[in-house]
TORGU-727238 format. One record per atom (N, C-alpha, C): z, x negated, y. Coordinates in steps of 0.001 Angstrom, whole numbers, plus 500000, padded with zeros to 6 digits. Each point is the difference from the previous one (the first is absolute). Layout:
ZXY...
***
This chain:
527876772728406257499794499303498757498535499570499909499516498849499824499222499282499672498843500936499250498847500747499852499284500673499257499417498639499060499192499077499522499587499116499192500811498869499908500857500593498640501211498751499418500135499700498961499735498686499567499971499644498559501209498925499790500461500201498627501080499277499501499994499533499051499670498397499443499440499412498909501569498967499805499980499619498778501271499064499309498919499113499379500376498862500040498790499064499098501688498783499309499724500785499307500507499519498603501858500133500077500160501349500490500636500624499928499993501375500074501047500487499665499927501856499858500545500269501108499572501749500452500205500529501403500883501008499524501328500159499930500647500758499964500145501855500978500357500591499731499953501081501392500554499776500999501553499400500046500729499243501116499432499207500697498779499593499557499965498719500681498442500514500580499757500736499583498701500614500239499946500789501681501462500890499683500617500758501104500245499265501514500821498976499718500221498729500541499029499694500763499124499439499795498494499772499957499182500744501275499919501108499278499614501306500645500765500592501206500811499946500031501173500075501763499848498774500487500217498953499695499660499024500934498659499557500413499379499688499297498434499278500231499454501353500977500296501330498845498999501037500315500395500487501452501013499579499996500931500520501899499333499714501141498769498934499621499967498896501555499297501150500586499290501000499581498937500560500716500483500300501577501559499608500458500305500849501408499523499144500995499755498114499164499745498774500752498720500340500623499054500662499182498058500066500085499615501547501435498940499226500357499539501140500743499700501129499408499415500989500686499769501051499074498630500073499524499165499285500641498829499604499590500219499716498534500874498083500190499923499825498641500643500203499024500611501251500368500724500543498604499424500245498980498774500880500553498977500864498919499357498671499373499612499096499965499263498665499458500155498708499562501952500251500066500125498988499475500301499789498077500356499002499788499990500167498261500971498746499923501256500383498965501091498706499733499667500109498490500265498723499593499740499360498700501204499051499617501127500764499461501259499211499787500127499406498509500062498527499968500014499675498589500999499095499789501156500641498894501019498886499857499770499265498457500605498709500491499273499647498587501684498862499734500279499658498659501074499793499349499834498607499483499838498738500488500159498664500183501336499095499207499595499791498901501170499280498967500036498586499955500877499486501118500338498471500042501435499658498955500193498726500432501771499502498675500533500476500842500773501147499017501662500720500481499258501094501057499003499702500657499811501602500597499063500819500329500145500618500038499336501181500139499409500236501570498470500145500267499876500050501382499532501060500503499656500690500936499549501435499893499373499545501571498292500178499600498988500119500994499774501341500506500085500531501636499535500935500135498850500007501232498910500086499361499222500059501366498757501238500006499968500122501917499885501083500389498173500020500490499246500435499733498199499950500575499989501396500862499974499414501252499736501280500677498990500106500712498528500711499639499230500093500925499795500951500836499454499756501240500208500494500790498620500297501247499528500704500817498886500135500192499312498890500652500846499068500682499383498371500535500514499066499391500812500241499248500608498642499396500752500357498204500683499049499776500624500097498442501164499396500313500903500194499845501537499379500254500574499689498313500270498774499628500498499666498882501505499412500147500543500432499549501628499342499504500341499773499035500664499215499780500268499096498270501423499539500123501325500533499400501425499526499774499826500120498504501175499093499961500878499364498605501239499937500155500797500598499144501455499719499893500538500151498330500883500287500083500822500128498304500218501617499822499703500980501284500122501340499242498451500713500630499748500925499482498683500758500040500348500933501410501100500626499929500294500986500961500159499156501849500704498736499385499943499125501503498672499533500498499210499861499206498189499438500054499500500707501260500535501613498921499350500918501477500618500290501010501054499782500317500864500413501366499922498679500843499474498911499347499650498465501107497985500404500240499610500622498914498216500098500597499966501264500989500688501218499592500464501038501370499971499431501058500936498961499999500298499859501689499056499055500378500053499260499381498377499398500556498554500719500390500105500850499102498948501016500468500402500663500954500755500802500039500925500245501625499165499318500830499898498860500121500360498931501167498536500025500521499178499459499085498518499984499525499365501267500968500673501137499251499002501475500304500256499685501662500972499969500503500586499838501487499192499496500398499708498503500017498912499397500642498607500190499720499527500830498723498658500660500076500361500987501239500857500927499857499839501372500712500180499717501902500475498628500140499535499582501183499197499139500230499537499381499580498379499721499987499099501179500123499892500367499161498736500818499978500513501436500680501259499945500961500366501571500438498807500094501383499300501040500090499352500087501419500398499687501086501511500483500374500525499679501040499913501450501354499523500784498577500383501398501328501189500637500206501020500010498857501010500050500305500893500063501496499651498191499846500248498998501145499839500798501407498756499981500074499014500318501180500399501511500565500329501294498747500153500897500761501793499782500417501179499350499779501001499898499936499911499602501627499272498754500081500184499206500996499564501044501564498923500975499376499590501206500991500960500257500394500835500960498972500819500483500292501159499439501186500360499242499378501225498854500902499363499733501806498668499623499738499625500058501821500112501124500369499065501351499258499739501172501072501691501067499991501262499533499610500935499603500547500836499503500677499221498718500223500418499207501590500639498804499166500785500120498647501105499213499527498924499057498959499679498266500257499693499419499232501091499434498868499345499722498874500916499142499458501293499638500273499554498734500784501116499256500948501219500933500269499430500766500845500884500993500817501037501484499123499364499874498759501070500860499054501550499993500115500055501165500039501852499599499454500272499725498940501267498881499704499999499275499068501800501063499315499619500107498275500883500754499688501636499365499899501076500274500523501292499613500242500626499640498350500331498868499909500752500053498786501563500094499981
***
């Protein structure tokens, strides 16, 4: 869970449901982030309640900073609860390509050890039978 999380309504009310909501999803991404930037990052979720003819619009967007960068997402739809399950996955997507960008790549490197001072590259794996 996310340690620095804020949840603002601008010109609407934050119910507990929706608060909860909120808080499991947005607050979930932390499994996307290194562990570095777990401890430093900070989300700033603000939904705000947009009154056009006949409807009702529900802004949800997401400020996530982060120790090299800030990742922003911004959806609109007609319910509050869908806002955030379309900025989730975008953030999903987002954190992914921070966390390979900026991954070191030792992972990689000791894996790939492994696989030579075995004899078996890549290539040469057995491939699992379906």
């Amino acid at each position: 869970m996310l340690q620095k999380f804020e949840i603002n309504g601008v010109h609407t009310t934050i119910d507990d449901n929706l608060r909860k909501y909120v808080t499991k999803k947005i607050g979930g991404l932390d499994k996307y982030l290194s562990r570095h930037d777990r401890q430093s990052v900070h989300a700033s979720v603000f939904l705000k309640e947009g009154k056009a003819k006949d409807k009702n619009r529900f802004t949800c967007e997401v400020k996530l900073m982060l120790p090299r960068e800030t990742l922003i997402i911004k959806e609109s739809t007609l319910n509050s609860f869908a806002a955030v399950d379309i900025v989730e996955t975008k953030l999903k997507n987002q954190l992914k390509k921070h966390k390979d960008k900026h991954e070191n790549g030792k992972m990689h490197r000791h894996l790939f050890g492994r696989f030579s001072r075995k004899g078996l590259l890549p290539e040469q794996m057995p491939q699992p039978e379906a």
